[in-house]
FIKOLZA-1660 file (N, C-alpha, C; in steps of 0.1 Angstrom, whole numbers, plus 5000, padded with zeros to 4 digits):
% residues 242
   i   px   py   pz ch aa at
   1 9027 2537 7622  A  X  N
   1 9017 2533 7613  A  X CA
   1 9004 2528 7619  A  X  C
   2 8993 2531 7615  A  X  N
   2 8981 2529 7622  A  X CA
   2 8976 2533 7635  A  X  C
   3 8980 2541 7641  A  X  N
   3 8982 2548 7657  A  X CA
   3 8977 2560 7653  A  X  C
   4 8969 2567 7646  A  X  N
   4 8964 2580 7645  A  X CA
   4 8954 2586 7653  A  X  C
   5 8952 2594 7658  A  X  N
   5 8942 2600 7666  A  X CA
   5 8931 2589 7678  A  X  C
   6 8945 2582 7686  A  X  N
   6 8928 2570 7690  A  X CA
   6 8926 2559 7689  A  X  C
   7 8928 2556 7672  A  X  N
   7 8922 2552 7666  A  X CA
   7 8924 2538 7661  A  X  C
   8 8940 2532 7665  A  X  N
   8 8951 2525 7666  A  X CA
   8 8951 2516 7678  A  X  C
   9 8957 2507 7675  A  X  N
   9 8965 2496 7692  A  X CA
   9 8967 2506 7703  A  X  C
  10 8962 2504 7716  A  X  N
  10 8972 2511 7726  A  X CA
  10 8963 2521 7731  A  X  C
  11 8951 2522 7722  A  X  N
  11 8944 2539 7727  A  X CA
  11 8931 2538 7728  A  X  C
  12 8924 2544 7736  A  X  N
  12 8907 2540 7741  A  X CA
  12 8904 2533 7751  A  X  C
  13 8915 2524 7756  A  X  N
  13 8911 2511 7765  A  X CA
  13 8913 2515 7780  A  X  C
  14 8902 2508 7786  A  X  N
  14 8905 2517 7802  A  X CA
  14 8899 2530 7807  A  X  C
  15 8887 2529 7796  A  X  N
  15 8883 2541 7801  A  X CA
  15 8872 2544 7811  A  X  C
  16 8866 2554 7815  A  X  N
  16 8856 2554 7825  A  X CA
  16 8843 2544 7824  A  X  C
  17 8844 2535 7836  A  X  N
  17 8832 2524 7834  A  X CA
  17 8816 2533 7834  A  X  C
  18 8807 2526 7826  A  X  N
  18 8793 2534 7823  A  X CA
  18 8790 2527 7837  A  X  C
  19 8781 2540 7843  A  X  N
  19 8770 2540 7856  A  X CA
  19 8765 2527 7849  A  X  C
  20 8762 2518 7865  A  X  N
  20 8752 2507 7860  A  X CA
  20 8737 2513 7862  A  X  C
  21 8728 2510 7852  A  X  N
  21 8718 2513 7855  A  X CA
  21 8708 2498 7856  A  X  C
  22 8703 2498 7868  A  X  N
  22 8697 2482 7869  A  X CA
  22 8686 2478 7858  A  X  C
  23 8683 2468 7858  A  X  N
  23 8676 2465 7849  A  X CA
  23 8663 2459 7854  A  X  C
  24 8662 2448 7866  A  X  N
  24 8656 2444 7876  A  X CA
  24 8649 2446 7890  A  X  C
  25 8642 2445 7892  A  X  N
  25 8637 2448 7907  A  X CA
  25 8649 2449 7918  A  X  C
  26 8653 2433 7916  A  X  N
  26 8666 2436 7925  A  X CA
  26 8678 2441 7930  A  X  C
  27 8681 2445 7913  A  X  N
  27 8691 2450 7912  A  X CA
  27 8687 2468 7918  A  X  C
  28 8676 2472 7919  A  X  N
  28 8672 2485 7923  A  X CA
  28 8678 2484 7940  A  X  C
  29 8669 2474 7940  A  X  N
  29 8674 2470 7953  A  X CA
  29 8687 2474 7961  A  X  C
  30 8693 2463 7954  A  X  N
  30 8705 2466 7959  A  X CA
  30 8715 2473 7961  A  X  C
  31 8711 2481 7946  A  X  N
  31 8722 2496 7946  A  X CA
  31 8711 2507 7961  A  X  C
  32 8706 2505 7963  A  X  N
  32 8697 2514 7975  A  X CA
  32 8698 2506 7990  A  X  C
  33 8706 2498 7987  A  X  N
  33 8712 2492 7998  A  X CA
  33 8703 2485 8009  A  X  C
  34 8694 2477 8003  A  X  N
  34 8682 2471 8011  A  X CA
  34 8684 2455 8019  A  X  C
  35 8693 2447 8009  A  X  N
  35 8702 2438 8013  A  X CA
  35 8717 2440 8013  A  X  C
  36 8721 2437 8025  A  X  N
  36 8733 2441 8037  A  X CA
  36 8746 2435 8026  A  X  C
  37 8745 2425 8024  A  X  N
  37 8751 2415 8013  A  X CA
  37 8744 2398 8004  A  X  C
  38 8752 2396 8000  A  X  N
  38 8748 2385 7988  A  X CA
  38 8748 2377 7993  A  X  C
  39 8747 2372 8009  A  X  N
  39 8738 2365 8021  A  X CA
  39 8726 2367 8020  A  X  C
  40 8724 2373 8021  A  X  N
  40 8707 2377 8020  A  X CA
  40 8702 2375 8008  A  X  C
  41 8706 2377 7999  A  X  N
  41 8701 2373 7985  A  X CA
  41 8699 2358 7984  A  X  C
  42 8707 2351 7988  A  X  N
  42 8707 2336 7990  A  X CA
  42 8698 2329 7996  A  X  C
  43 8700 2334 8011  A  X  N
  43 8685 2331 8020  A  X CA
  43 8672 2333 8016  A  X  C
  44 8672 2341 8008  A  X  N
  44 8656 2341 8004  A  X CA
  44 8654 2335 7990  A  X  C
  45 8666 2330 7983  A  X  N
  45 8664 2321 7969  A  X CA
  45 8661 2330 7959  A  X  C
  46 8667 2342 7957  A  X  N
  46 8664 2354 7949  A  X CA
  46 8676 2351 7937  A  X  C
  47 8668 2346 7924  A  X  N
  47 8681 2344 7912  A  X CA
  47 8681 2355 7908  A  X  C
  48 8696 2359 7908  A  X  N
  48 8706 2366 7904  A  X CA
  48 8703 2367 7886  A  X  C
  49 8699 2382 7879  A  X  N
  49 8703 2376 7865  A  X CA
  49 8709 2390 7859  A  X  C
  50 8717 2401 7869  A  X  N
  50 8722 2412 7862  A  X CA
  50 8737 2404 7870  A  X  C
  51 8744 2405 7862  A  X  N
  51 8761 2403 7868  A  X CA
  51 8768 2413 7874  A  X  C
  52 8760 2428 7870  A  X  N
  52 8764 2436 7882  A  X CA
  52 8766 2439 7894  A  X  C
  53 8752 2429 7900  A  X  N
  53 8748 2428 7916  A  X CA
  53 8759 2418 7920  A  X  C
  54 8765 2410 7913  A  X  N
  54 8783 2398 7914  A  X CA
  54 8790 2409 7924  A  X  C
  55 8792 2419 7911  A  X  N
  55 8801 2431 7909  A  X CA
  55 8803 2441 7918  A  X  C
  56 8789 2444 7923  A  X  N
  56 8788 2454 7934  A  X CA
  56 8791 2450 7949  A  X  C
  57 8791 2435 7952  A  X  N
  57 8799 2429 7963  A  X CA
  57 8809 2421 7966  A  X  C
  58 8815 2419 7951  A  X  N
  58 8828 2412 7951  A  X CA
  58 8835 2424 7943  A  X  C
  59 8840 2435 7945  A  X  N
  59 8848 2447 7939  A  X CA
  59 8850 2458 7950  A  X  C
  60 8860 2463 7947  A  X  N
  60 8867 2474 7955  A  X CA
  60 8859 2486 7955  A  X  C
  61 8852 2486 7946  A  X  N
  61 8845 2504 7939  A  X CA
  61 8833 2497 7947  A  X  C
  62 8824 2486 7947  A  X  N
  62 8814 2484 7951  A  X CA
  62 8812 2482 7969  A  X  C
  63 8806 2468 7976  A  X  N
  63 8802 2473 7990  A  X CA
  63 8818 2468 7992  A  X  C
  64 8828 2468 7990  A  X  N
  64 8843 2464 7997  A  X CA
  64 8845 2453 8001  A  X  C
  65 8836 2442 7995  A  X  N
  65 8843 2427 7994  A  X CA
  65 8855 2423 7988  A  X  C
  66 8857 2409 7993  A  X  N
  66 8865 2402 7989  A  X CA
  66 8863 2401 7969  A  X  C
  67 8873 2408 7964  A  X  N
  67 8875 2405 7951  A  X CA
  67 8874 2392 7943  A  X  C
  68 8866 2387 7932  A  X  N
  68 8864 2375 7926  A  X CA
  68 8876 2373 7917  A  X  C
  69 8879 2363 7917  A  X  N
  69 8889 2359 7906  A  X CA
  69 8886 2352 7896  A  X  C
  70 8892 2354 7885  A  X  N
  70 8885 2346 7876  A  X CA
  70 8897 2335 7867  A  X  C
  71 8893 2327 7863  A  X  N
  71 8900 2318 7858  A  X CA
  71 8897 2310 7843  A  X  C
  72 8901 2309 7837  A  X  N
  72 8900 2298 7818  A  X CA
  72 8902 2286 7823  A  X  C
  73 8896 2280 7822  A  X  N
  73 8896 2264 7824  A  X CA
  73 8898 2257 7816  A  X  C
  74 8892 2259 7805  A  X  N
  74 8892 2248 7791  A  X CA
  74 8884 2259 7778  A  X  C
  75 8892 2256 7766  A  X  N
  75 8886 2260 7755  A  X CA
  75 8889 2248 7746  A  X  C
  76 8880 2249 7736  A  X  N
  76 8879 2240 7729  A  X CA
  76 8874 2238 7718  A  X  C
  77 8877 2237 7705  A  X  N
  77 8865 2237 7693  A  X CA
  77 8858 2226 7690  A  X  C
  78 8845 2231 7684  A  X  N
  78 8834 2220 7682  A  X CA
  78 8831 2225 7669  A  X  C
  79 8826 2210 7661  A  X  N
  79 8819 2216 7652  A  X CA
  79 8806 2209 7641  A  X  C
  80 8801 2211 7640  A  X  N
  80 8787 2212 7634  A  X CA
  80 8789 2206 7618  A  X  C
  81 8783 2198 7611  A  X  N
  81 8785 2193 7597  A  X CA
  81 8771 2197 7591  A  X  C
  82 8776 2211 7578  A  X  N
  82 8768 2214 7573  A  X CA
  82 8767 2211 7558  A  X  C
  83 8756 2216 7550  A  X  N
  83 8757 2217 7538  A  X CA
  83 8770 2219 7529  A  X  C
  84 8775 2233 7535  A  X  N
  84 8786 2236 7530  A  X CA
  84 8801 2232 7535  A  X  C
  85 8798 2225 7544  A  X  N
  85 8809 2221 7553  A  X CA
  85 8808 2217 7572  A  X  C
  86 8824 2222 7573  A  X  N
  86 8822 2224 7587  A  X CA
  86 8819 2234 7589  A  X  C
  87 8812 2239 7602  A  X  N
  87 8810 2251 7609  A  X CA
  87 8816 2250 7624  A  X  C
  88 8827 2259 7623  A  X  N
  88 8838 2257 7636  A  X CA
  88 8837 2266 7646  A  X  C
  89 8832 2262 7658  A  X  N
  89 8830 2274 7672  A  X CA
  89 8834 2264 7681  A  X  C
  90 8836 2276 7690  A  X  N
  90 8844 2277 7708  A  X CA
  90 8838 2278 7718  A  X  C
  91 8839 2265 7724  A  X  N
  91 8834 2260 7739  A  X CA
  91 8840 2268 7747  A  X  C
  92 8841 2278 7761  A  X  N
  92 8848 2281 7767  A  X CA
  92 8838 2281 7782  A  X  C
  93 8850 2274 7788  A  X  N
  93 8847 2273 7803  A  X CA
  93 8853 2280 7813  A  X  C
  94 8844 2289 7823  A  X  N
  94 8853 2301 7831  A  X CA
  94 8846 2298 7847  A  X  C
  95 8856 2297 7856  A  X  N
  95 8851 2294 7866  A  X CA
  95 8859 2310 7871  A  X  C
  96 8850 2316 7885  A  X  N
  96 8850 2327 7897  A  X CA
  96 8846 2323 7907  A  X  C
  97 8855 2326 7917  A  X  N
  97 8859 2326 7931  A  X CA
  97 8863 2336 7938  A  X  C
  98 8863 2340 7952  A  X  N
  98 8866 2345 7961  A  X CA
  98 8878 2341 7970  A  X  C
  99 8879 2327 7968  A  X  N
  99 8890 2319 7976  A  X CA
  99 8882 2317 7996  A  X  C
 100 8868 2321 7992  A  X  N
 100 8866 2320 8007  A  X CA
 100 8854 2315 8007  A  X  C
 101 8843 2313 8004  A  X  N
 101 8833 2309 8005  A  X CA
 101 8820 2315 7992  A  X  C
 102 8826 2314 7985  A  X  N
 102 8819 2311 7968  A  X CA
 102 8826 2310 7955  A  X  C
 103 8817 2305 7947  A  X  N
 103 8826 2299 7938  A  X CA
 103 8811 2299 7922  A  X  C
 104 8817 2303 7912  A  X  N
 104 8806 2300 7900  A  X CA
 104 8812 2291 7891  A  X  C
 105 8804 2292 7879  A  X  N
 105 8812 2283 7869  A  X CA
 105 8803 2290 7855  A  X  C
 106 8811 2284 7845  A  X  N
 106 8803 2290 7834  A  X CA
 106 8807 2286 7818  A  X  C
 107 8799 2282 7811  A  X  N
 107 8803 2279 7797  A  X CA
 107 8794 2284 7786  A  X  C
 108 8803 2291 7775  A  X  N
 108 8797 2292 7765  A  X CA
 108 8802 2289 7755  A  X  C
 109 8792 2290 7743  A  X  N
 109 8800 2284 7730  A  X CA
 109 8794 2297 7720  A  X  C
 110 8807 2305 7712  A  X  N
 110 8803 2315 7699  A  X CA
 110 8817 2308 7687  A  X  C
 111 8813 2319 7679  A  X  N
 111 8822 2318 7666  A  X CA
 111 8833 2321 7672  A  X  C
 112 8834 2333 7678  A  X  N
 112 8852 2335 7681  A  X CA
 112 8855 2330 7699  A  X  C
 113 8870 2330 7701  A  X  N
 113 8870 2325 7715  A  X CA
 113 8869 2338 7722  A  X  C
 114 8870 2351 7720  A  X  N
 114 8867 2364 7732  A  X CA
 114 8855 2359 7738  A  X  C
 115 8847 2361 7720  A  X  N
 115 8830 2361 7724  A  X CA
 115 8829 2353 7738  A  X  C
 116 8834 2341 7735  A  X  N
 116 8828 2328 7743  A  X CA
 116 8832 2329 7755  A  X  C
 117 8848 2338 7758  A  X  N
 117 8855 2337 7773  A  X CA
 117 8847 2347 7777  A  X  C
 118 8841 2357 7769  A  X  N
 118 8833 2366 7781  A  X CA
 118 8822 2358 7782  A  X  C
 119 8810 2359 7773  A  X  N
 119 8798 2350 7781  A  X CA
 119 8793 2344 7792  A  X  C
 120 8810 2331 7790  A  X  N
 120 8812 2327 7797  A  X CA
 120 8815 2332 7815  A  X  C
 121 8824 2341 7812  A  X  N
 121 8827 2348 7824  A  X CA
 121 8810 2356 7833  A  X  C
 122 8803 2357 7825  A  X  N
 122 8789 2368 7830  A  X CA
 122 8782 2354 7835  A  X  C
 123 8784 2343 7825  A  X  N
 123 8774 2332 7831  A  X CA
 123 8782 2325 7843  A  X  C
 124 8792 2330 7845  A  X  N
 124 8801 2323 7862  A  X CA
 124 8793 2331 7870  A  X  C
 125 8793 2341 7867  A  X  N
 125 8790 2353 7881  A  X CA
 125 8775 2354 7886  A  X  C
 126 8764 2344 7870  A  X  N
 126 8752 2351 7877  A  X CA
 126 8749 2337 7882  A  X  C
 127 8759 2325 7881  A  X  N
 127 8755 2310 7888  A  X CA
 127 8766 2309 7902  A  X  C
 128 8768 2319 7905  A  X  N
 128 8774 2319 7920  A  X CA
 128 8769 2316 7929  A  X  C
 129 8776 2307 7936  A  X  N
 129 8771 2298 7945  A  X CA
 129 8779 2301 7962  A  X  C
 130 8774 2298 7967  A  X  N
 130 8776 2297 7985  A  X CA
 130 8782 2284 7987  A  X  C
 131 8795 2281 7991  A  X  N
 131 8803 2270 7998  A  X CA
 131 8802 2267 8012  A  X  C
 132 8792 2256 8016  A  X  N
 132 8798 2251 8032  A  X CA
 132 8807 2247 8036  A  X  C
 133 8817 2249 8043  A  X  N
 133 8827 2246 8048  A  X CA
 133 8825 2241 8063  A  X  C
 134 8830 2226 8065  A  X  N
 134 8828 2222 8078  A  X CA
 134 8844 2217 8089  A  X  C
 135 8841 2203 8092  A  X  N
 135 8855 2201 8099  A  X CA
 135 8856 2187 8098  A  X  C
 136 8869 2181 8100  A  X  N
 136 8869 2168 8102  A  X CA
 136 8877 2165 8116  A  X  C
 137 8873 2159 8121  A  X  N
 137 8874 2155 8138  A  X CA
 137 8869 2166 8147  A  X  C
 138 8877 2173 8154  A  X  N
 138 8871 2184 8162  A  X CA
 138 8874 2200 8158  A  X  C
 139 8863 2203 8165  A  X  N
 139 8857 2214 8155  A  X CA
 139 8871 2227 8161  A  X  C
 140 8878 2226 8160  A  X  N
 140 8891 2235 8164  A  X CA
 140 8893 2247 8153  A  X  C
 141 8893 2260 8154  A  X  N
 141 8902 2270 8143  A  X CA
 141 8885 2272 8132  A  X  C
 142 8890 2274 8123  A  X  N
 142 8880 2279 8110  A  X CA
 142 8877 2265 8104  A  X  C
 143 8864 2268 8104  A  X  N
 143 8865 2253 8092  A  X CA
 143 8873 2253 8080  A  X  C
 144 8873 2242 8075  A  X  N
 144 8892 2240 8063  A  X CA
 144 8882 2226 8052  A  X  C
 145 8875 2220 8056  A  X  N
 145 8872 2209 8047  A  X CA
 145 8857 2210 8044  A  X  C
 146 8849 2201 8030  A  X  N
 146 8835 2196 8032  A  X CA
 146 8830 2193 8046  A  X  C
 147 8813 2197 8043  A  X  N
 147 8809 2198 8059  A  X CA
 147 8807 2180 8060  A  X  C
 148 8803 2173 8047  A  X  N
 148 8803 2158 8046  A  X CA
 148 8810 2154 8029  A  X  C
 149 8802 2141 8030  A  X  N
 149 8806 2131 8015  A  X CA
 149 8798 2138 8006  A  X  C
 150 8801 2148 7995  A  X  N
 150 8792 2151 7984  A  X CA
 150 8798 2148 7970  A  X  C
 151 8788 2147 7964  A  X  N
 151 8788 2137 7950  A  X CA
 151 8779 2147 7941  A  X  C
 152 8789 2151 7925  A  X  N
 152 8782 2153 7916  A  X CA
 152 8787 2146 7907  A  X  C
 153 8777 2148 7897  A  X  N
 153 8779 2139 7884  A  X CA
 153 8777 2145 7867  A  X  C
 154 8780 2149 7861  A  X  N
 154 8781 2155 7845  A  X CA
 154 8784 2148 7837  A  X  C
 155 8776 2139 7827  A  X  N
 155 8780 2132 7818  A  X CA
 155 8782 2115 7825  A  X  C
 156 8793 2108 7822  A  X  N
 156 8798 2101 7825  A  X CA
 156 8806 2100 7838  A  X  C
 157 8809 2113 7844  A  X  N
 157 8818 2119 7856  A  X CA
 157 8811 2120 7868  A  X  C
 158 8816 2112 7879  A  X  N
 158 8809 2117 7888  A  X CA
 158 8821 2119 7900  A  X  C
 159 8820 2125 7907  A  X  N
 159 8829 2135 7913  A  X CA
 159 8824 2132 7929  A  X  C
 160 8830 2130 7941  A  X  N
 160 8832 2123 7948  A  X CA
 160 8839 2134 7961  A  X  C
 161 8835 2139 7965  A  X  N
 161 8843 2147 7975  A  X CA
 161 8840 2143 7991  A  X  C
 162 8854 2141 7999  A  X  N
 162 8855 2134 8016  A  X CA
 162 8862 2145 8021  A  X  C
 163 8856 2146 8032  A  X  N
 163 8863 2157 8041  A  X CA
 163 8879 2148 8045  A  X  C
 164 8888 2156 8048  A  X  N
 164 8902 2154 8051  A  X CA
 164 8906 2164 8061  A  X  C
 165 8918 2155 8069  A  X  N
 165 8920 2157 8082  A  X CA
 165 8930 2176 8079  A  X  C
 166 8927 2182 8090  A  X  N
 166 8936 2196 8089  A  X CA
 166 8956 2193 8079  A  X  C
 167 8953 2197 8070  A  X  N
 167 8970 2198 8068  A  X CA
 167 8967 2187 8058  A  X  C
 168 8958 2178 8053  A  X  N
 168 8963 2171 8044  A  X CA
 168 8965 2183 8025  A  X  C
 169 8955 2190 8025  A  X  N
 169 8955 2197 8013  A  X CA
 169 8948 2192 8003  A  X  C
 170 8946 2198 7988  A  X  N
 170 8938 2193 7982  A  X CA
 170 8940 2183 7971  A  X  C
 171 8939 2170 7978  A  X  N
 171 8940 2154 7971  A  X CA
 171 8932 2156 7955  A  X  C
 172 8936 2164 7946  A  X  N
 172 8925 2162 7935  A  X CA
 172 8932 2166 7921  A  X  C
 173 8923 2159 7910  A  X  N
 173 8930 2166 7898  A  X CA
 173 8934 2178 7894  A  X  C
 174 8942 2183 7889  A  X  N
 174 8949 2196 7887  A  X CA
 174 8939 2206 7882  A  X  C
 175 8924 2199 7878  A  X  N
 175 8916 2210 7873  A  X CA
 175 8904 2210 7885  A  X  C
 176 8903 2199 7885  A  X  N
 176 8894 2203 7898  A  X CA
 176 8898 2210 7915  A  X  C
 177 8914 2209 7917  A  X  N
 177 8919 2215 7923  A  X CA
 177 8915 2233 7924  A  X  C
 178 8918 2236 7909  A  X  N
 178 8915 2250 7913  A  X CA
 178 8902 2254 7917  A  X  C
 179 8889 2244 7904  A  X  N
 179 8878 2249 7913  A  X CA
 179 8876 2251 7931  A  X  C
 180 8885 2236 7936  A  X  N
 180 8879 2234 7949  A  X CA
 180 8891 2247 7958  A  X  C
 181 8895 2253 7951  A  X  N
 181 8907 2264 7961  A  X CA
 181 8901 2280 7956  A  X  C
 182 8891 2278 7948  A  X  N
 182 8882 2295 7944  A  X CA
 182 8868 2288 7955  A  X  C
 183 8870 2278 7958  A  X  N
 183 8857 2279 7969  A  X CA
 183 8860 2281 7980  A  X  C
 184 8873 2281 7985  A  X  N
 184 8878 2283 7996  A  X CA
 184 8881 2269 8002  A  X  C
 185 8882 2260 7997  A  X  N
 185 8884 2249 8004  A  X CA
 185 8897 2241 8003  A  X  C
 186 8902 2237 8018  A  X  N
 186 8917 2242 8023  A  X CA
 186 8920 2221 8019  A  X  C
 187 8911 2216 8026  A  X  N
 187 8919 2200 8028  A  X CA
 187 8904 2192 8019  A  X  C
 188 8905 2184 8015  A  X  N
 188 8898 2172 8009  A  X CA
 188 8901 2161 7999  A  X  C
 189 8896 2155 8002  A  X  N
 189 8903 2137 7993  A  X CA
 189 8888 2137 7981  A  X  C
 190 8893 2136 7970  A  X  N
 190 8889 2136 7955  A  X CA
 190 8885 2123 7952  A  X  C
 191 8877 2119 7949  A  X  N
 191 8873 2103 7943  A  X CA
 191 8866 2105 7928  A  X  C
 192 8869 2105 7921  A  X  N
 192 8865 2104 7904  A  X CA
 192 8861 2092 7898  A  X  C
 193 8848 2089 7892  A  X  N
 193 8850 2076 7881  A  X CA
 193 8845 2087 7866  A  X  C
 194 8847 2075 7854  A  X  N
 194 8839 2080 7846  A  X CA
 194 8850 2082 7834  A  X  C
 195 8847 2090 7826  A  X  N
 195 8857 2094 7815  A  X CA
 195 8860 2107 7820  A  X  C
 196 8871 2108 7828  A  X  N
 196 8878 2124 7833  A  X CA
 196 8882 2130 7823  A  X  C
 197 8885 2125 7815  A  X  N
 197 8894 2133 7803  A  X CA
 197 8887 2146 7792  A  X  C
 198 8872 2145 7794  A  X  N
 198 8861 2155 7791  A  X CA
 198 8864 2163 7804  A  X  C
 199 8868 2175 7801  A  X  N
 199 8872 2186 7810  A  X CA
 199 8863 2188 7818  A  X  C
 200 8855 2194 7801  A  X  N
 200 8840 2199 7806  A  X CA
 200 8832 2197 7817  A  X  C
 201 8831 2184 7813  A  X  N
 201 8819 2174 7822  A  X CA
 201 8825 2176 7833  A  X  C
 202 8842 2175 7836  A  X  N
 202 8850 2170 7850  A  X CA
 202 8845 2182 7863  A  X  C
 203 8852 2194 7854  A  X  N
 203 8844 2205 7859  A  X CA
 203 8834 2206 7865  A  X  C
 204 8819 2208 7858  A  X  N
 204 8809 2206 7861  A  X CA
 204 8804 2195 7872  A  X  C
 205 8806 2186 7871  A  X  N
 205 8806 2176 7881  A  X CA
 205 8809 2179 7897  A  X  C
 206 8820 2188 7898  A  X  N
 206 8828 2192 7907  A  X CA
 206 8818 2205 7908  A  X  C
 207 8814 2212 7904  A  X  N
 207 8808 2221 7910  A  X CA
 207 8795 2220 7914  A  X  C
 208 8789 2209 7906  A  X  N
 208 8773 2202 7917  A  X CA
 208 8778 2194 7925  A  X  C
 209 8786 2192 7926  A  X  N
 209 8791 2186 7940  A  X CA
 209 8788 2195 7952  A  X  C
 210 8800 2207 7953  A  X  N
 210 8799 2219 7961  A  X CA
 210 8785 2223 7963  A  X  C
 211 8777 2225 7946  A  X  N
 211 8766 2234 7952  A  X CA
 211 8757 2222 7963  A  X  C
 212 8759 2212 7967  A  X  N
 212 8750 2202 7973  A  X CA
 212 8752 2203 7986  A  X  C
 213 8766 2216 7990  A  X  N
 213 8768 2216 8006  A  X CA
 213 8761 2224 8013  A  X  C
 214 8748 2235 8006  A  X  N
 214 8742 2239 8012  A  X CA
 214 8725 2230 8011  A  X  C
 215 8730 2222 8007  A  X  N
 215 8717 2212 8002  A  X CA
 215 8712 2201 8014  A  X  C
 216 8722 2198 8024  A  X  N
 216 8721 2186 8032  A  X CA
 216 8719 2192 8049  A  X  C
 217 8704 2192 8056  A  X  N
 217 8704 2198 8068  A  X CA
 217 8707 2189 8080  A  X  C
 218 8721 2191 8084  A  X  N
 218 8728 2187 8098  A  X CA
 218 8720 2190 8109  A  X  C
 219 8722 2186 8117  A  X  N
 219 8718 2187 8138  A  X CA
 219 8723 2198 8139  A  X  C
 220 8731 2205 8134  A  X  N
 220 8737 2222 8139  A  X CA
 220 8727 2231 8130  A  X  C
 221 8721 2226 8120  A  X  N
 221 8714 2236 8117  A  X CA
 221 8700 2235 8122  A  X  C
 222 8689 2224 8133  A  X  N
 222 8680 2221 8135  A  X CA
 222 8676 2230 8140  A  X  C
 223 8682 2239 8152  A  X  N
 223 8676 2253 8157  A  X CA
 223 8668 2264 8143  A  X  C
 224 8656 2266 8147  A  X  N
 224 8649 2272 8137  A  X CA
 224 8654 2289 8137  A  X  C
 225 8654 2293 8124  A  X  N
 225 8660 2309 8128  A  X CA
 225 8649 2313 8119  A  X  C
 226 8645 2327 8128  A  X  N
 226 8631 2334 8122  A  X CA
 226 8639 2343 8111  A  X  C
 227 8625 2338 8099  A  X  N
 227 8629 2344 8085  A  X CA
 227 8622 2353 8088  A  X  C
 228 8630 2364 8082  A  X  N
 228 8621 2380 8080  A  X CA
 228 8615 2377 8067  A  X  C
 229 8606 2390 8063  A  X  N
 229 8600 2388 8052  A  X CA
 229 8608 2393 8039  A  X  C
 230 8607 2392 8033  A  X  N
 230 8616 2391 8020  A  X CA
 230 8616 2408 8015  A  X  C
 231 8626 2411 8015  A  X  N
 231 8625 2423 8012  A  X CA
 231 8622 2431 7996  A  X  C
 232 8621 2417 7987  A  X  N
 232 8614 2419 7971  A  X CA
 232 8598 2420 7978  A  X  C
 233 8591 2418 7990  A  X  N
 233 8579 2419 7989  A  X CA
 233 8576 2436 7998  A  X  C
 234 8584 2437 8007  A  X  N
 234 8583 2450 8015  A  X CA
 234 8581 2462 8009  A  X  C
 235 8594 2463 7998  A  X  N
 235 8600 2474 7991  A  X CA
 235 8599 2479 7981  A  X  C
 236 8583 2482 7977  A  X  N
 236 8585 2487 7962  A  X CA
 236 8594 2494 7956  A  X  C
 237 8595 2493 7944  A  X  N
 237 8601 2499 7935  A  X CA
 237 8596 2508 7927  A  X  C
 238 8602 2522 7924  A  X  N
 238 8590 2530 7912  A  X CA
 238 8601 2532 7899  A  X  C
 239 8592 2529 7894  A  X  N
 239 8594 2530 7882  A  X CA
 239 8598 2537 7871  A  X  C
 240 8611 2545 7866  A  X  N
 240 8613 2554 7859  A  X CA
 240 8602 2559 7845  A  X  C
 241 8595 2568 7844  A  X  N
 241 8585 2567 7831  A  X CA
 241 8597 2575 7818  A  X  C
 242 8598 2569 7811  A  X  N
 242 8601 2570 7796  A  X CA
 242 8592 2582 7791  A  X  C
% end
């Protein structure tokens, strides 16, 4: 009953993904392979606003990166006091990772919770961020912890992160834990004040924290490295005519 031609549960799904066709300068770009990877994009401060360009370096079918993961963090209803009542919609918070050196986050709020967990999921991918990873004591093996002391704050929450010695693991709340393990980050000690119990905020917090490790310039990075010229200025683009 209800399974007719298609038309039913079970049938349609999975089918061939539509060619992306870019919508942006950059995204022209990138499918023509002008930047190497989503390093480059970064270095020159180029905002990301198709989620495809996520897709084409963190996917198997795209340049053969490391695959993003994604994760639900928190849903939640809110609601609005109207004339006629309440009006009831869904907060949804979705954080993506690599498990190596990036990490997004993302919240939206619609009428239904799909709506909201995708949105959400498109707005992780186009606020993707670059994780520094440094050491604590001597610089032995891969970096594993914060390069220093970084502090974010959302709301009332401010979020506290210390580098930790090899092998300690990650000292932190069960929710901020997973953010700090889609950044790739192996050991660190967690300090929280505030009202933790707002997810939301907790979250958030924790991930302006992270974004601040490319924000602080160390003695290792003092050597100047020659910037090439930006390749949004080299490479025109032509323009498909309609």
């Amino acid at each position: 009953r209800g399974r007719g031609r298609g038309r039913g549960r079970g049938r349609g799904r999975g089918g061939q993904k539509e060619e992306w066709i870019p919508a942006t300068k950059l995204g022209r770009l990138v499918q023509d392979g002008k930047f190497a990877s989503i390093t480059d994009i970064f270095l020159y401060s180029i905002r990301i606003k198709e989620p495809e360009i996520v897709d084409f370096y963190f996917s198997s079918e795209g340049d053969g990166g490391p695959e993003l993961k994604d994760e639900i963090m928190k849903i939640k209803p809110v609601q609005k006091q109207t004339s006629a009542g309440q009006r009831t919609r869904f907060k949804a918070w979705v954080a993506v990772g690599d498990h190596k050196a990036h990490v997004g986050l993302g919240q939206k709020c619609a009428a239904e919770v799909g709506i909201a967990i995708r949105g959400a999921h498109i707005l992780a991918k186009l606020s993707l961020i670059p994780v520094r990873k440094g050491y604590w004591g001597s610089k032995l093996g891969t970096p594993h912890t914060v390069p220093c002391k970084l502090t974010g704050k959302c709301g009332s929450c401010r979020v506290r992160l210390i580098p930790a010695p090899r092998g300690t693991g990650l000292v932190a709340a069960t929710v901020t834990k997973k953010v700090l393990a889609m950044a790739g980050i192996e050991d660190v000690y967690c300090r929280s004040t505030g009202q933790t119990r707002t997810t939301g905020n907790f979250i958030v917090a924790c991930f302006l924290a992270l974004r601040k490790s490319y924000k602080i310039l160390t003695p290792d990075l003092w050597p100047g490295v020659e910037l090439l010229q930006n390749p949004l200025d080299i490479y025109p683009v032509k323009m498909d005519k309609k």
